[in-house]
C-alpha positions as CSV (number, residue, x, y, z in Angstrom):
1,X,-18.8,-9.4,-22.3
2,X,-18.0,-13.2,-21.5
3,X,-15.5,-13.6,-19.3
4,X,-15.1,-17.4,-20.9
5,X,-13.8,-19.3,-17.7
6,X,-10.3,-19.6,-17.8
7,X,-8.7,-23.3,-18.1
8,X,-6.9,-24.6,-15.2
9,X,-3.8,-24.1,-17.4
10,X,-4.5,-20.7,-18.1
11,X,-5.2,-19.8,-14.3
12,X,-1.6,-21.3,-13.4
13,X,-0.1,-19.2,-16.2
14,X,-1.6,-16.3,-14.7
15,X,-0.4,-17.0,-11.3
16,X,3.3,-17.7,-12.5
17,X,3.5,-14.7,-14.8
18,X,2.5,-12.9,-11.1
19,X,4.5,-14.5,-9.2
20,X,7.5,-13.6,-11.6
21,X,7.1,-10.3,-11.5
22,X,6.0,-9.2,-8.5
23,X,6.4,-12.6,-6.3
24,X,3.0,-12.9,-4.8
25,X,1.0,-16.0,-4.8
26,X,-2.2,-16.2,-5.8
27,X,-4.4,-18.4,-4.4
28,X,-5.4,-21.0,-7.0
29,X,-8.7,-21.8,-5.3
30,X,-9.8,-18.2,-5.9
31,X,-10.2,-18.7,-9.5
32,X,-13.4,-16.0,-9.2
33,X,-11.6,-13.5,-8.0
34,X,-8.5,-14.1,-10.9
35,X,-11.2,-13.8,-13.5
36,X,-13.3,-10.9,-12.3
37,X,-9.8,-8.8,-12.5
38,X,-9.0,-10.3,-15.6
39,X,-12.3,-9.6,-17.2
40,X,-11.4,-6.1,-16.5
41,X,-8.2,-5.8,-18.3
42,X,-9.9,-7.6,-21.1
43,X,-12.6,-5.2,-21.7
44,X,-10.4,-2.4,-21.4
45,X,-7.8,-3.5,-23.7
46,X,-10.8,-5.1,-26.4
47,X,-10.7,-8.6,-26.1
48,X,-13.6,-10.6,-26.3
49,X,-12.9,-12.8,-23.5
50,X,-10.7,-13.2,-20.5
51,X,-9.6,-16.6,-22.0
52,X,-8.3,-14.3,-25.4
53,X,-6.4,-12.2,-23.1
54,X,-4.7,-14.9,-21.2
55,X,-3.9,-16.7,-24.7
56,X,-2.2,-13.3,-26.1
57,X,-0.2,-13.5,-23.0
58,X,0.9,-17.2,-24.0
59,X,1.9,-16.6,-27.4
60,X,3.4,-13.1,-27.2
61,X,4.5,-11.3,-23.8
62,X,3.2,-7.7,-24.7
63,X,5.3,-6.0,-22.2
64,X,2.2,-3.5,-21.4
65,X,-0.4,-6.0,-21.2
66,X,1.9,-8.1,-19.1
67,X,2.4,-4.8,-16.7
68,X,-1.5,-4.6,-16.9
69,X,-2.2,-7.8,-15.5
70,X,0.2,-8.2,-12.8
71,X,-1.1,-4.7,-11.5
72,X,-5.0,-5.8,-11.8
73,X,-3.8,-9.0,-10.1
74,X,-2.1,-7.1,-6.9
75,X,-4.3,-4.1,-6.5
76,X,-5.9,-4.5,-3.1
77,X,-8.5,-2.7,-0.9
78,X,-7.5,0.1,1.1
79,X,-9.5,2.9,3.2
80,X,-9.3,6.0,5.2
81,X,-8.2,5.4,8.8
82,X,-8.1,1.3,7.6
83,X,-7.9,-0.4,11.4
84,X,-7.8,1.9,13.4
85,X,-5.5,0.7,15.9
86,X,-2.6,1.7,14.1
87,X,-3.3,5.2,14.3
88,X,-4.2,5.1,17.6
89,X,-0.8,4.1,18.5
90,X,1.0,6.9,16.3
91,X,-1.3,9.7,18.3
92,X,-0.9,8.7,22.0
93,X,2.8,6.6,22.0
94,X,4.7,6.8,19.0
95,X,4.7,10.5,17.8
96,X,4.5,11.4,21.3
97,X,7.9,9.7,21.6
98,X,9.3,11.2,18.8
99,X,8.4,14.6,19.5
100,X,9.8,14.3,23.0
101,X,13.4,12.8,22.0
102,X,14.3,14.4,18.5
103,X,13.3,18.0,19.4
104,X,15.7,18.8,16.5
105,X,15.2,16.1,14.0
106,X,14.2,18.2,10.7
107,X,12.0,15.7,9.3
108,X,9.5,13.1,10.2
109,X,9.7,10.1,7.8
110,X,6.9,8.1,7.0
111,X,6.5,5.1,4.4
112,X,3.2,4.0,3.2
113,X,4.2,0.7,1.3
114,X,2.0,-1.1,-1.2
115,X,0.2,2.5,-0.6
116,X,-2.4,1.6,-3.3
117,X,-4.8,4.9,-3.7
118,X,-3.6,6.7,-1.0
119,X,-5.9,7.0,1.5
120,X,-2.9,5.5,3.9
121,X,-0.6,8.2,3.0
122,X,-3.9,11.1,3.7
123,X,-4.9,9.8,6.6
124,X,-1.4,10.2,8.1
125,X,-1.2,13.7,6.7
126,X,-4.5,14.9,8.3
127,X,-3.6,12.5,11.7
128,X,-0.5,14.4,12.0
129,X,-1.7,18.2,11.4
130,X,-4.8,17.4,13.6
131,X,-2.5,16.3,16.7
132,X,1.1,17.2,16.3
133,X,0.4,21.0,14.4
134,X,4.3,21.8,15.2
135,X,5.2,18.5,13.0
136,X,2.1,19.0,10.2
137,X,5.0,21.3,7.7
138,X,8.0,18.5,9.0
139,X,6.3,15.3,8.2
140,X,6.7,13.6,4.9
141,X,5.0,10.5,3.7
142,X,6.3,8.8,0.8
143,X,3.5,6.3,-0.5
144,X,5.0,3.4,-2.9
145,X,3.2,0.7,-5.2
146,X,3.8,-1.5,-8.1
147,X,0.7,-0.5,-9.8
148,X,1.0,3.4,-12.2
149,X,-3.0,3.4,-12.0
150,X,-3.2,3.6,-8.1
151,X,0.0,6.3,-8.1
152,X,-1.8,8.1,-10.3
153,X,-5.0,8.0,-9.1
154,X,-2.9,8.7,-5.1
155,X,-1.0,12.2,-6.6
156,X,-4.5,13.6,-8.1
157,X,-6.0,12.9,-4.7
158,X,-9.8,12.7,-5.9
159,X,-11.7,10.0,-3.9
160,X,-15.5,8.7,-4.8
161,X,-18.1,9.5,-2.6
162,X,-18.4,6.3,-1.7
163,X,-14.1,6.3,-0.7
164,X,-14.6,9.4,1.0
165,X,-17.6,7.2,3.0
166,X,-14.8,4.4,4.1
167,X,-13.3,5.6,7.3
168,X,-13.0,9.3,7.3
169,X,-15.3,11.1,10.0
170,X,-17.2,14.0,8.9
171,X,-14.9,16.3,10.1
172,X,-11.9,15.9,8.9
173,X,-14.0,15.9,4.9
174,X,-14.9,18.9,5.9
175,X,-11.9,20.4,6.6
176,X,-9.4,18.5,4.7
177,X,-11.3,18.1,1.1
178,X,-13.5,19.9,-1.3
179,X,-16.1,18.6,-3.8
180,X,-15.3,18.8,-7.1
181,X,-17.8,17.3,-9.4
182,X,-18.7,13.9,-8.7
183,X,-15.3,14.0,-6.5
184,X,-13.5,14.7,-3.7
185,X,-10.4,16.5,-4.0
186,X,-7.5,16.5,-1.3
187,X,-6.5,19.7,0.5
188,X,-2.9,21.2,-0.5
189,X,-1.9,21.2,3.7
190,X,-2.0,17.5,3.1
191,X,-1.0,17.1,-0.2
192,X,1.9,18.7,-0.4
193,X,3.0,16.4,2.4
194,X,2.9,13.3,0.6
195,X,4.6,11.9,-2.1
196,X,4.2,8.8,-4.5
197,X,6.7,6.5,-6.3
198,X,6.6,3.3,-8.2
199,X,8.3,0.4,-6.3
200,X,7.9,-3.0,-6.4
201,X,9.4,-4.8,-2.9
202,X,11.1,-7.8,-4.9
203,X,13.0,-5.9,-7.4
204,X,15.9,-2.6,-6.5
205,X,14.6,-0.4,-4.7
206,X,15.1,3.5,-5.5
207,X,16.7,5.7,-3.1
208,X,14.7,6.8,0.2
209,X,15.1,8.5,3.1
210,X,15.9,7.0,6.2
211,X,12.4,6.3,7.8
212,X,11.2,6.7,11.0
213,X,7.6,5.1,10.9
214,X,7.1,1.9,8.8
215,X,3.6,1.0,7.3
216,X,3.8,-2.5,5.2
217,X,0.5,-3.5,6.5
218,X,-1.4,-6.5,4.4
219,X,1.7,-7.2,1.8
220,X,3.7,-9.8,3.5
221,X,0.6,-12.5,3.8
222,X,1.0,-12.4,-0.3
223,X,4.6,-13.9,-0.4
224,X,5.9,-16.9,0.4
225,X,8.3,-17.0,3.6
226,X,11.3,-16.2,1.7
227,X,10.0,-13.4,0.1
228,X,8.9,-12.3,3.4
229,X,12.3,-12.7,5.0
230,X,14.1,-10.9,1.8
231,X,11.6,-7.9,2.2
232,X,11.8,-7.7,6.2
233,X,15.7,-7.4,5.6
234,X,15.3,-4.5,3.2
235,X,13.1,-3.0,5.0
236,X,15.1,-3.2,8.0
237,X,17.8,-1.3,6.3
238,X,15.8,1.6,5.6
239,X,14.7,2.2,9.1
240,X,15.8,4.4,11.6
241,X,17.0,3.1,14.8
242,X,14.4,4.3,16.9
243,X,11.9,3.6,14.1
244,X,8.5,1.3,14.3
245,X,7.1,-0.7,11.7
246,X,3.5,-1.7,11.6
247,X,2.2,-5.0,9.9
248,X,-1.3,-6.1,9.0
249,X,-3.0,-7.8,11.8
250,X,-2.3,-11.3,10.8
251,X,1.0,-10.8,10.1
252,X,4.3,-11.1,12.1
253,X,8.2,-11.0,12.1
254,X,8.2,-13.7,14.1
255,X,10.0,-17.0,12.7
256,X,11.1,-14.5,9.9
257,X,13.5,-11.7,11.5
258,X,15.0,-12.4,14.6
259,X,16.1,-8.2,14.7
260,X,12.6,-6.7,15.5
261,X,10.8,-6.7,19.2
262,X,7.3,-6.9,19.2
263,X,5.2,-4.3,21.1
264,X,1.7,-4.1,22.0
265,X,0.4,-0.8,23.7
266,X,-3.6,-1.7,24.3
267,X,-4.9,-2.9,21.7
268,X,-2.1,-1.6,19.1
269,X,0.8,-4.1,17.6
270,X,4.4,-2.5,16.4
271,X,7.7,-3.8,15.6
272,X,11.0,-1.7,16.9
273,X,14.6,-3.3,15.8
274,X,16.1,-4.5,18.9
């Protein structure tokens, strides 16, 4: 299939439509990347080009094809384990902590936002029945994205060979997941400890549970510094006040929300409300 480069014109339609509905920039100078993800909406959908596609969207806003784009445009790359450092933290300070001052807390809550495929939300699971067995059947992750293909691809819990390669040690595949097929398939134990919803960070959010561990890692460099402000707050709201929020390595509350203290254990970065 051609993917028939797309017009200047047509590449700033695409970025507004994306920016309407979910508020993330694109970055105009990464036209490539814009048409390689369009190209493969338009060849599931039938269109001969990437161009036709963009010029359906122009003279008709197909509500599903509009949904279709925006999610190929905001998918992004996740992994088992994904920088490490994070996890680090949860094992030796921050589930240590918990553990030791809410004895009697029923529930561990944990959000995995923009959770994509779900490897987030797994590796949690398996991170917290590997270390903390007395919390493994008291934690609960709720994993959120914009897109229904990830979610639905996160519930089934099958991973590639070539996922299951990304950042999860030997061990824990063997123990956590069975082969089935050309797939991987995630063990109940962690399974049944996680739970996917559709949620988009600019629009009303559903009801959640009041969370004690934060993951909005690589989403905020995608907005502009409204957006980022707006989301902080909600998130913010949803937090416990003991709770920690982790953000993507080049990505801070500072100059955004004045309520969250920085904290850096070795090598590991977490925000606590002040």
């Amino acid at each position: 299939m051609s993917t028939a480069a797309l017009t200047p014109e047509a590449v700033s339609f695409v970025c507004t439509l994306v920016r309407r509905q979910s508020a993330i920039e694109l970055d105009v100078a990464k036209t490539y990347l814009i048409e390689a993800r369009l190209n493969t909406v338009a060849r599931r959908l039938g269109f001969a080009t990437t161009m036709e596609l963009v010029q359906k969207l122009q003279t008709r806003l197909d509500a599903s094809i509009q949904r279709q784009v925006v999610e190929a445009m905001t998918t992004n790359e996740t992994s088992f384990f994904r920088d490490s450092h994070p996890f680090d933290a949860l094992r030796t300070t921050i589930l240590p902590e918990w553990v030791r001052l809410r004895p009697d807390q029923k529930s561990l809550h944990v959000w995995s936002a923009a959770s994509s495929t779900g490897q987030e939300a797994y590796s949690i699971a398996m991170l917290v029945r590997e270390h903390f067995p007395a919390l493994a059947d008291r934690v609960e992750i709720l994993g959120t994205d914009l897109s229904d293909e990830v979610l639905e691809r996160a519930r089934a819990g099958r991973f590639s060979q070539i996922e299951m390669n990304r950042g999860l040690p030997a061990a824990l595949l063997a123990k956590y997941f069975r082969r089935d097929g050309m797939q991987w398939e995630a063990a109940p134990e962690i399974r049944n400890r996680t739970r996917f919803i559709k949620l988009n960070l600019i629009e009303i959010w559903p009801q959640m549970p009041t969370m004690d561990v934060v993951f909005l890692r690589n989403v905020l460099i995608y907005f502009s510094p409204e957006t980022k402000k707006m989301i902080l707050d909600k998130v913010r709201r949803v937090m416990a006040p003991h709770a920690v929020l982790f953000l993507g390595a080049a990505e801070t509350t500072m100059g955004l929300d004045a309520a969250f203290d920085r904290v850096q254990v070795g090598n590991s970065v977490y925000y606590r409300l002040k």
